[in-house]
C-alpha positions as CSV (number, residue, x, y, z in Angstrom):
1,X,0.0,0.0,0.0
2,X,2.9,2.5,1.0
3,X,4.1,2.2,-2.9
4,X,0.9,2.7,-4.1
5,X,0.6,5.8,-1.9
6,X,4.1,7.0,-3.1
7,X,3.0,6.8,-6.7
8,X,0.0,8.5,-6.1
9,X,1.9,11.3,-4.6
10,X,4.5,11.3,-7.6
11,X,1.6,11.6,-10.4
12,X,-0.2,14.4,-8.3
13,X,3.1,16.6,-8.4
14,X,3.1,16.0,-12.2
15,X,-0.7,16.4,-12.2
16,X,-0.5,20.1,-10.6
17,X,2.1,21.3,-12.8
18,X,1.8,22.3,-16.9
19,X,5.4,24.0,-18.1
20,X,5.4,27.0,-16.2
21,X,2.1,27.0,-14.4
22,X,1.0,25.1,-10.9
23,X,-2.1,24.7,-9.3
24,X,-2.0,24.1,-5.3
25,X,-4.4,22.8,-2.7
26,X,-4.5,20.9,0.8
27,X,-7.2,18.2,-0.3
28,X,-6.4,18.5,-4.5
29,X,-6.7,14.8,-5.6
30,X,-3.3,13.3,-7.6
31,X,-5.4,12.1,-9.8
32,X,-6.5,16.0,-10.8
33,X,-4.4,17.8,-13.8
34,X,-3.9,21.2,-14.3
35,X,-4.6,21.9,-18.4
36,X,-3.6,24.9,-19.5
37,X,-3.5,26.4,-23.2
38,X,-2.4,29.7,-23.8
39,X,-4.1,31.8,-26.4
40,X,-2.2,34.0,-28.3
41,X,-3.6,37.3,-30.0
42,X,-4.2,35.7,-33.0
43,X,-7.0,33.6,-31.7
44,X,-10.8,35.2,-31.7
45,X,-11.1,35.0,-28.3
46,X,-8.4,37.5,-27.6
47,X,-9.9,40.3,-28.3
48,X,-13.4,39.6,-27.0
49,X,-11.7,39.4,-23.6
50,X,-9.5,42.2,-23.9
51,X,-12.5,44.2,-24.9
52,X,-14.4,43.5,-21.8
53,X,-11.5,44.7,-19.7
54,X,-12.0,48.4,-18.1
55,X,-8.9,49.9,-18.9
56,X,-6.5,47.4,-18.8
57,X,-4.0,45.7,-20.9
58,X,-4.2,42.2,-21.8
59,X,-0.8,40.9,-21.1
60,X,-1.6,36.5,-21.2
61,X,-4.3,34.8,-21.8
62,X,-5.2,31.2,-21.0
63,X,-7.8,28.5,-20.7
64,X,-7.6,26.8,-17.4
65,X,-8.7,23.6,-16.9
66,X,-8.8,20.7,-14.2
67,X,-9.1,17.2,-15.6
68,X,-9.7,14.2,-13.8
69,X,-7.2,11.7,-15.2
70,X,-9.5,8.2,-14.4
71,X,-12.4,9.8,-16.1
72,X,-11.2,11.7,-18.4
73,X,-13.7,14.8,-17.7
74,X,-13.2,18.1,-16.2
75,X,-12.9,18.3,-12.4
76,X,-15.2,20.8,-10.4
77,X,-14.0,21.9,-7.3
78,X,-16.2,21.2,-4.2
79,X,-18.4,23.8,-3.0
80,X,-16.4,26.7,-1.3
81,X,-12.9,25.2,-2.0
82,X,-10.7,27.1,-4.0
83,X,-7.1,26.2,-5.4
84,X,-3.8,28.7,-5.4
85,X,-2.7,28.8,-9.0
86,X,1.1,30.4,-9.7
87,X,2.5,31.4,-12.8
88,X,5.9,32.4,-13.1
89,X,8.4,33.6,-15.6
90,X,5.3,36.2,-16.6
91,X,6.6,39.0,-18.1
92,X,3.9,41.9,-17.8
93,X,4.3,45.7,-19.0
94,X,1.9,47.2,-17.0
95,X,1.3,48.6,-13.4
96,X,-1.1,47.3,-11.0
97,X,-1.5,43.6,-12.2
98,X,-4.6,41.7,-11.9
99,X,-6.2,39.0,-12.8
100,X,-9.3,38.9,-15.3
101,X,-11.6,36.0,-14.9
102,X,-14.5,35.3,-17.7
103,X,-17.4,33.6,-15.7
104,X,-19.6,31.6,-17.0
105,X,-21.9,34.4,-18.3
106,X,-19.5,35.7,-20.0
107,X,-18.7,38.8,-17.7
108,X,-15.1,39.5,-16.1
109,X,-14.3,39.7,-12.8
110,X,-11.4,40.9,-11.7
111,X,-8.9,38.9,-8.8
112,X,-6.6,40.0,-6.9
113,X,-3.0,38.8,-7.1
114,X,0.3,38.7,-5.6
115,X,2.8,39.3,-7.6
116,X,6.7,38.8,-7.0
117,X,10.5,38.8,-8.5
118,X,9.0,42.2,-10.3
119,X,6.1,40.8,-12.0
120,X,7.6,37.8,-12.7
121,X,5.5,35.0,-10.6
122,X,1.6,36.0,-10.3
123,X,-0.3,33.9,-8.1
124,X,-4.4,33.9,-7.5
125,X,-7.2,31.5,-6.0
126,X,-9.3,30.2,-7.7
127,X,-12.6,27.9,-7.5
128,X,-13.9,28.1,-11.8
129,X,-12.3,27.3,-14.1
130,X,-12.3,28.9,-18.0
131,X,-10.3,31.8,-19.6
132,X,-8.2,33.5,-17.2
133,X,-5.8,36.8,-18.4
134,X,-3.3,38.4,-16.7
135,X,-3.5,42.4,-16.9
136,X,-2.3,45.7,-16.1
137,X,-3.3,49.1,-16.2
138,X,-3.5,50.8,-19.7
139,X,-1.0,52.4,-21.0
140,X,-1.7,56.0,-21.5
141,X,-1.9,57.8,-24.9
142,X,1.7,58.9,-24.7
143,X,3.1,55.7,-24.2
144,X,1.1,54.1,-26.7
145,X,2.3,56.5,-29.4
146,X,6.2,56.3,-27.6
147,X,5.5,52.3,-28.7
148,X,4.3,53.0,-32.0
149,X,7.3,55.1,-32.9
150,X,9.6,52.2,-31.5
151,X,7.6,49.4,-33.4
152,X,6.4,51.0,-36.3
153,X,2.6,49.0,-38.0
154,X,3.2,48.2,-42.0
155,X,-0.4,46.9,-42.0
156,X,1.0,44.0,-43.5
157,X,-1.4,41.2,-42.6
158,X,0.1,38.2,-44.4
159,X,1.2,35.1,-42.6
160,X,4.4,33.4,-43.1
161,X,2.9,30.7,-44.5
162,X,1.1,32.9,-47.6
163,X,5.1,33.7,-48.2
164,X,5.9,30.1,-48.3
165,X,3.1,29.1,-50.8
166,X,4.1,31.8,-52.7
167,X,8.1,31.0,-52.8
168,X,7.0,27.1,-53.6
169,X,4.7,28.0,-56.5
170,X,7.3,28.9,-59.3
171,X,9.7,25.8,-57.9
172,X,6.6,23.5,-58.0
173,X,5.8,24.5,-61.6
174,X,9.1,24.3,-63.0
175,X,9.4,20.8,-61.3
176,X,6.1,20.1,-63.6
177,X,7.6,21.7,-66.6
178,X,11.0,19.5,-65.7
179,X,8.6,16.3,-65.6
180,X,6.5,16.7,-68.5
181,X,10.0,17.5,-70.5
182,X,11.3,14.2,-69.5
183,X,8.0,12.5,-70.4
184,X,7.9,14.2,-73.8
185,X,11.3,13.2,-74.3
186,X,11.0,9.6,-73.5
187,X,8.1,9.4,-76.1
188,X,9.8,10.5,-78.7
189,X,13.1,8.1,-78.1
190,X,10.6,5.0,-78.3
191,X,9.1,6.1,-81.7
């Protein structure tokens, strides 16, 4: 029984950890995992978030999850328990860090955090689970055009993979023109 107890304890330190993200509790099964995905600003549900924010930055944004590894479903918290989630190596450009919560109506409430190593490790409770962001205070006008000068926008929209396509195209058609030579060629030698 003791091994099985030590294994138990080894998965639920791997369970409660997802690269730089861990979620902490006293009575947290092992058998509980912490999913997280981050969403980058490319993704549609960036800027519905960041749009419910009252002046705040969106610095991170992710969809936090607890799944029950025998089952296979999402994990729901007992009634009044909450979990300490910590992120570190968070880099955020903003003053007075929070946390942005979407419930499950869709509205955002806002959670406080405590933040160390200069913004670097942000950690919150937590009892729902769903997209959580990490923001700041907006930056002001000024600073906003100071950033604009520094990283100017060409409005250039195009992906690196539209580039790609568009470098293969000529190489894929002289390939064609290569094969249908050889073809060509081959019929003519057997006549």
């Amino acid at each position: 029984m003791k091994k099985l107890a030590d294994a138990q304890n080894a998965a639920g330190e791997v369970n409660h950890k997802d690269g730089n993200i861990t979620v902490a509790a006293k009575d947290l099964p092992w058998n509980v995992r912490i999913v997280i995905i981050p969403i980058s600003k490319t993704d549609p549900r960036w800027p519905k978030f960041a749009g419910k924010l009252n002046n705040k930055d969106l610095y991170a944004l992710y969809d936090i999850k607890l799944i029950d590894t025998l089952t296979g479903k999402e994990y729901e918290l007992p009634v009044g328990k909450t979990v300490t989630i910590t992120i570190s190596n968070l880099t955020v450009g903003g003053k007075n860090s929070v946390i942005a919560h979407q419930k499950a109506d869709g509205s955002i409430e806002y959670i406080t955090a405590t933040i160390k190593g200069s913004e670097s490790t942000v950690s919150f409770k937590a009892s729902k689970f769903s997209l959580y962001g990490v923001a700041a205070d907006a930056k002001s006008k000024q600073e906003k055009e100071k950033l604009a000068l520094i990283l100017p926008n060409t409005g250039d929209s195009s992906t690196m993979a539209q580039w790609l396509l568009l470098a293969c195209m000529p190489l894929a058609l002289l390939g064609s023109m290569v094969i249908s030579d050889q073809k060509r060629k081959r019929l003519q030698s057997r006549s």
